[in-house]
Structure formats: C-alpha cells, structure tokens
C-alpha positions in Angstrom: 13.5 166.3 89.1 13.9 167.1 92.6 11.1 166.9 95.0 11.1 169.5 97.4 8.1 168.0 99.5 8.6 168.0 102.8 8.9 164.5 104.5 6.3 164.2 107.1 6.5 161.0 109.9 3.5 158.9 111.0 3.5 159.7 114.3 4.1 156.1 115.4 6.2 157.4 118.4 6.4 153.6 119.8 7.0 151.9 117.0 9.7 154.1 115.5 11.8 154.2 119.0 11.6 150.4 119.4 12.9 150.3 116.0 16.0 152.4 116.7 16.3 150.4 120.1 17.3 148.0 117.8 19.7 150.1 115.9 21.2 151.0 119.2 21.5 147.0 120.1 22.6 146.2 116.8 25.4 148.6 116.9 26.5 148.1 120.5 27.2 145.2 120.1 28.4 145.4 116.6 32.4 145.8 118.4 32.1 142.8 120.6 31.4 140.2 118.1 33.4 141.3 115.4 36.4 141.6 118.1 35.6 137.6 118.9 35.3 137.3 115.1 38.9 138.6 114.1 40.1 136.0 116.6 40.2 133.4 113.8 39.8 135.4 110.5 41.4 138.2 108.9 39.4 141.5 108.4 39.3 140.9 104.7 37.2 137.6 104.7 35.4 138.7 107.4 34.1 142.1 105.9 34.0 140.1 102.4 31.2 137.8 104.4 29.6 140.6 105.9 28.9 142.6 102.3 27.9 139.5 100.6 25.3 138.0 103.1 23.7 140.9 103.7 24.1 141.8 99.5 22.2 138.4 98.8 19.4 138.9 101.6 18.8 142.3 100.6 18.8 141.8 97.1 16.5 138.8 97.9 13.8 141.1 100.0 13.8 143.6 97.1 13.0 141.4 94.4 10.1 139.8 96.3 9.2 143.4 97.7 9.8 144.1 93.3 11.4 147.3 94.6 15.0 146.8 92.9 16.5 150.2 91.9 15.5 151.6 89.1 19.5 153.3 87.5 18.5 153.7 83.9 17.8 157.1 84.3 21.0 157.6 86.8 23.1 160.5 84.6 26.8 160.2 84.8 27.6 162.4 87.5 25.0 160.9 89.9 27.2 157.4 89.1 30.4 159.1 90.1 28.2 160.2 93.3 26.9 156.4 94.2 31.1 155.4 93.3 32.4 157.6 96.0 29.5 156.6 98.6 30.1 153.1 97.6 34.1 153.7 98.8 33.8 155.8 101.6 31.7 153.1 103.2 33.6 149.6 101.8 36.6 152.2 103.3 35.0 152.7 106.8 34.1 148.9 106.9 37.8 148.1 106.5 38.9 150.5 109.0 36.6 150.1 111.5 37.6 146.1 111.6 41.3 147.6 111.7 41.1 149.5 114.5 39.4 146.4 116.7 42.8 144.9 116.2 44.2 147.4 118.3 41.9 148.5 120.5 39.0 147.6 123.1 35.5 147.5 121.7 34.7 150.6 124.0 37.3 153.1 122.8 36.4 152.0 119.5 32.8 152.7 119.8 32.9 155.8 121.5 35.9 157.0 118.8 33.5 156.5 116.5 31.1 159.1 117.7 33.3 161.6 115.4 31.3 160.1 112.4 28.3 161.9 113.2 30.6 165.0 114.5 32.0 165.3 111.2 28.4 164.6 109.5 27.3 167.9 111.3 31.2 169.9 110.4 30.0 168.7 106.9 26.7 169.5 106.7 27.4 173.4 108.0 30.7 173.8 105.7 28.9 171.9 102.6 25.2 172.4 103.0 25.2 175.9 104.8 23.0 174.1 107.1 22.6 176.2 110.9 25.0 175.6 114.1 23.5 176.3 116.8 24.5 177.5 120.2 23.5 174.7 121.5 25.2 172.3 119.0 28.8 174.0 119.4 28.5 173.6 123.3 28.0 170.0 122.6 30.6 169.6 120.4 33.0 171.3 122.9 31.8 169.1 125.4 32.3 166.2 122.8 35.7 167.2 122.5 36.7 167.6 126.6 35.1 164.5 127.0 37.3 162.8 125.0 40.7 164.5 126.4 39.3 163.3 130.1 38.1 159.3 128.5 42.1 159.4 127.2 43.8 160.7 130.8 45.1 157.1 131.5 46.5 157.1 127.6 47.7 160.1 126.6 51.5 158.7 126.5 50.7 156.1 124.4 48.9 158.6 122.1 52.0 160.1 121.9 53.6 157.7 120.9 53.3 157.4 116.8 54.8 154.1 116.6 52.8 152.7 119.2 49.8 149.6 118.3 47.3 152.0 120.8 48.0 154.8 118.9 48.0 153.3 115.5 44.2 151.8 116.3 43.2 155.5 117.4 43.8 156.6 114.1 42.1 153.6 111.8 39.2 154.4 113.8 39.4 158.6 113.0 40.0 157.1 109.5 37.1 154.5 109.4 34.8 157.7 111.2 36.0 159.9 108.6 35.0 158.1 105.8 31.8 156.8 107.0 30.9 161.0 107.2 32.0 161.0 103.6 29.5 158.2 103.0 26.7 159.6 104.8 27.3 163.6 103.7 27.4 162.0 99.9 23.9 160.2 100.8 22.4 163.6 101.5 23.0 164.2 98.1 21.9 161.3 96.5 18.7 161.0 98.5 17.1 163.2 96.2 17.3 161.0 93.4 17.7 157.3 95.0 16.4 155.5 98.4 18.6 154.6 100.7 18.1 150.8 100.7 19.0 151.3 96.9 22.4 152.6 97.7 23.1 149.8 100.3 22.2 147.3 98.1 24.8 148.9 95.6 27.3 149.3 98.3 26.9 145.6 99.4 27.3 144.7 95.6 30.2 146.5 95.5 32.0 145.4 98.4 31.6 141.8 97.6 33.2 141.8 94.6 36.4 144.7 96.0 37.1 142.5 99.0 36.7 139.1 96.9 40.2 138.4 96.3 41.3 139.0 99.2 39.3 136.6 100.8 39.7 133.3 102.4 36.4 131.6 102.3 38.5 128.7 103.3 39.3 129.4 106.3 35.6 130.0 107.3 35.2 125.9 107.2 37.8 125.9 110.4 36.4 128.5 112.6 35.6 127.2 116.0 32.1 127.8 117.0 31.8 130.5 119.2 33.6 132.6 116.5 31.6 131.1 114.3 28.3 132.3 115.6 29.7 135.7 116.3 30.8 136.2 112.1 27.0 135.3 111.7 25.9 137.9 113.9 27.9 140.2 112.2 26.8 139.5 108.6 23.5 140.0 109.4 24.2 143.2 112.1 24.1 145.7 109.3 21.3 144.1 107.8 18.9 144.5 110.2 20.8 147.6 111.7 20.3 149.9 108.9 17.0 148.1 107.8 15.8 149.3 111.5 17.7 152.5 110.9 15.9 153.2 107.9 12.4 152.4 108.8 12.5 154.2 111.7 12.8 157.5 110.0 9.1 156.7 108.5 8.0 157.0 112.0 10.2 159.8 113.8 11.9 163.1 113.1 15.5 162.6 112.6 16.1 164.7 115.1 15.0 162.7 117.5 16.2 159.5 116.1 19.9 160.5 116.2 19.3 161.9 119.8 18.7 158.3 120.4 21.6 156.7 118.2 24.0 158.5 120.5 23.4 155.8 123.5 25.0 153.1 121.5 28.2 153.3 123.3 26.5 153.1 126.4 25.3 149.2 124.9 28.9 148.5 124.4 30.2 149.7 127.8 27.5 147.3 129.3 27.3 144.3 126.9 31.4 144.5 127.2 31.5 144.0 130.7 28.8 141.2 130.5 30.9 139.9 127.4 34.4 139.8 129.7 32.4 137.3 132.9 31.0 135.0 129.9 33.9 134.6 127.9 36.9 136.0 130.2 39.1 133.1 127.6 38.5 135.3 124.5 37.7 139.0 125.6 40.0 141.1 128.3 38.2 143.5 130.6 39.4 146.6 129.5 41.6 148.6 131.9 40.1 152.2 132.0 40.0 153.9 135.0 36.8 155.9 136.6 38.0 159.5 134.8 37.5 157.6 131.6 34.2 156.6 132.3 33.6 160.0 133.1 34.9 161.1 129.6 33.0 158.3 128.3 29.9 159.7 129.7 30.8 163.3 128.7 31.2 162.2 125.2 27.8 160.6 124.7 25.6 164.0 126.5 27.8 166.4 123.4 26.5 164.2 121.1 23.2 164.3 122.4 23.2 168.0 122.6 24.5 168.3 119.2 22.0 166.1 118.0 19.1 167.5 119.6 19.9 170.7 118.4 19.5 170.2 115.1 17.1 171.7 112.3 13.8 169.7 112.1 13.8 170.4 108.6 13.5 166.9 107.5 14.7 165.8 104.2 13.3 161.9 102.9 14.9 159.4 104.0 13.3 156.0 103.3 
C-alpha cells in the first residue's frame, strides 16, 4: 500500500547542510580523480571497481544495520521498475566516465547540470508536478548560460566528427539517463528506500561490467592513480549516503538549492588540481565569457531549484 504521509524533516538545519557540504565535495571532485584515474585504466574496470566496492561496503553496513531489502513482496511490474533504474544509472556511470575522455573535468560537471534540468522537464511532463515562473526563468537562464560558457567552442561543437563534440554528447547521454534513473526512483520510493535500490544497482553493475573488466591491470597502476580509483570507489558511497541522510534533516528544496554549487568545487579543486599535479592534469583553456556562462549556469539551477514545490515526498 502506498503511504501518503507526509514526510516531515527534523529541523537539524546544521547537521543536514554539513551533510550535503559533503555531497557537494564528494561530487566536485568526483571529475578530477576519475580523470587522473582513466590515465591508467579503461572506464570499464574502473566503473566495475567503483560498483563493487561500494556493493560490498554497503551490503556490509546493511547487514550489521539488519536493514537488507525486504523484495519478497516486490510484484512483477515494480521489478521491471528497479530493472530500468538499475540501467539508467549502470548507463550514466558509463557515460559519464566517457565523456572525461574527452573533455575537461569542468565542462563535464557543469554539462551535467542537465540531469537535474531534465529531472524537473520530467517531473512536469510525467508527474503533472507545477512550473513555476520562477523555475522557467531559471531554466532560460540555464540555457543562455550555457550558449555564453561554449562562445570559445562553438566550432568545434559544430563539428560532429570532432573528440570535443563527441564528449559533449556522452555527457548529454550520461545526464539523460541519470534523469531516467532518478524520475523512475520517484516512483519506486513508494514501495522501497533508496539505499535499497543502490544496493541493487551496485549488485547489478558488478556483475554487467564484470567481463569487461581488467582486474589485472589494477596490480600495475602507479600510485597517484592508484589513490585517486580509491577515492572514486568510495565517492559514491559516502556521496549518496550523505545525500540521503541529509533529506532526514532538510526539505529537498533546500537541499538541491545547495547541490547546485558543485561545479563551483570543481572549477576550484581543478585549478588547485592543475599547480599540484601540472604532469597529469592540463589547465583548462576557457576564457573569462565562459566563466561567466559557467556562473550563469549554476544561479538557473538554483532558481529552478528553489522554486520548487515543498511538497515533500520520503526519501530515506
């Protein structure tokens, strides 16, 4: 049965925003190391590693939490649900390492503000749920933001052959189906928690991206790479553990008004990156208009997010 309670936070302003700090670190960063990562392993092993660690670690924390997911009761149709979710993300994984291979972690980051653009397109299409005034003039500011971030590049974007342009459209792909992920979750909230539906998504993941693998080549990473494929294995962990426990403690509202600074933590932990390791990461040649755009980008998404219904659903 479907509860139609309303879910109500604790109040623990604090708490809850140094929770989604760490979201926002998590995240920023997220490009950056698996950018130094793909310098010595292929995006299959590395996203294979990243599924299965934090599979295993989660699994682990829910067995001694005894809070595994109950699915006995899980009819067919909600399995077909939790098989889609399961792909759309093991898809955005994927794609999102892709697009690295191309592009700067910057552009990549900021591109991958359309994942919660299309979330909202979704929600108002799918769910009915209200646009606001305010919500379409951030996502038309969204939207100039990124013509005026992409001045310098526009040729290249032009250009269908081209590895700039190619990246650009991994990323729309990996943004795409990480809205497909997280518009199906909506869904499936009402039956299942959301740590249940990583854990399934992790399970899943390990054994897709399993034969493609190269565990092997893992043994002869040097170290800095090393350290970085171990940050990224646990990044979503603790990411999405954050994620998730912040919503206890703050309306969503206000927690994806805050999600929308992580490329802000990129643009700054990139140029911090290029001075410590100026052997393995190239400063990225944008020019002040696209810092501009850059900046332009992230106020529409905070408008749009601010601007959304405080209607909470539970989210746990």
């Amino acid at each position: 049965m479907t509860s139609t309670a309303k879910h109500v936070v604790s109040g623990r302003i604090g708490y809850g925003t140094a929770l989604v700090l760490c979201t926002v670190l998590m995240w920023g960063l997220l490009p950056i190391g698996l950018k130094i990562t793909l310098t010595e392993l292929d995006i299959y092993t590395a996203t294979w590693m990243r599924f299965i660690v934090s599979g295993v670690l989660l699994a682990a924390w829910m067995i001694w939490r005894q809070a595994l997911p109950n699915v006995r009761g899980f009819s067919l149709s909600t399995w077909l649900w939790v098989l889609l979710a399961c792909s759309g993300m093991l898809c955005n994984y994927i794609f999102y390492a892709s697009s690295l291979q191309f592009l700067n972690p910057e552009t990549a980051q900021l591109l991958i503000q359309l994942a919660p653009f299309l979330v909202l397109l979704g929600g108002v299409v799918l769910f009915k749920e209200p646009f606001s005034r305010g919500q379409k003039f951030g996502v038309v500011f969204l939207i100039v933001g990124f013509l005026v971030f992409f001045n310098k590049n526009i040729s290249q974007l032009l250009v269908a052959d081209s590895n700039y342009s190619l990246g650009v459209v991994l990323m729309f792909v990996a943004a795409l189906t990480w809205a497909v992920y997280a518009l199906i979750q909506k869904r499936l909230l009402r039956k299942m928690k959301s740590m249940d539906l990583m854990l399934m998504i992790y399970i899943m993941g390990s054994c897709v991206y399993f034969p493609l693998a190269k565990p092997q080549d893992i043994l002869t990473m040097s170290s800095l790479p090393m350290a970085m494929l171990i940050f990224c294995c646990l990044n979503t962990l603790v990411a999405y553990g954050a994620f998730a426990e912040s919503m206890q403690h703050l309306h969503a509202s206000q927690v994806s008004a805050i999600i929308t600074l992580v490329p802000i933590i990129t643009f700054a932990c990139m140029w911090m990156a290029v001075k410590i390791w100026p052997a393995v990461l190239e400063p990225s040649d944008m020019n002040i208009l696209a810092y501009v755009g850059g900046g332009m980008v992230v106020v529409g998404s905070i408008l749009a997010a601010r601007n959304n219904s405080i209607k909470e659903g539970v989210k746990t």
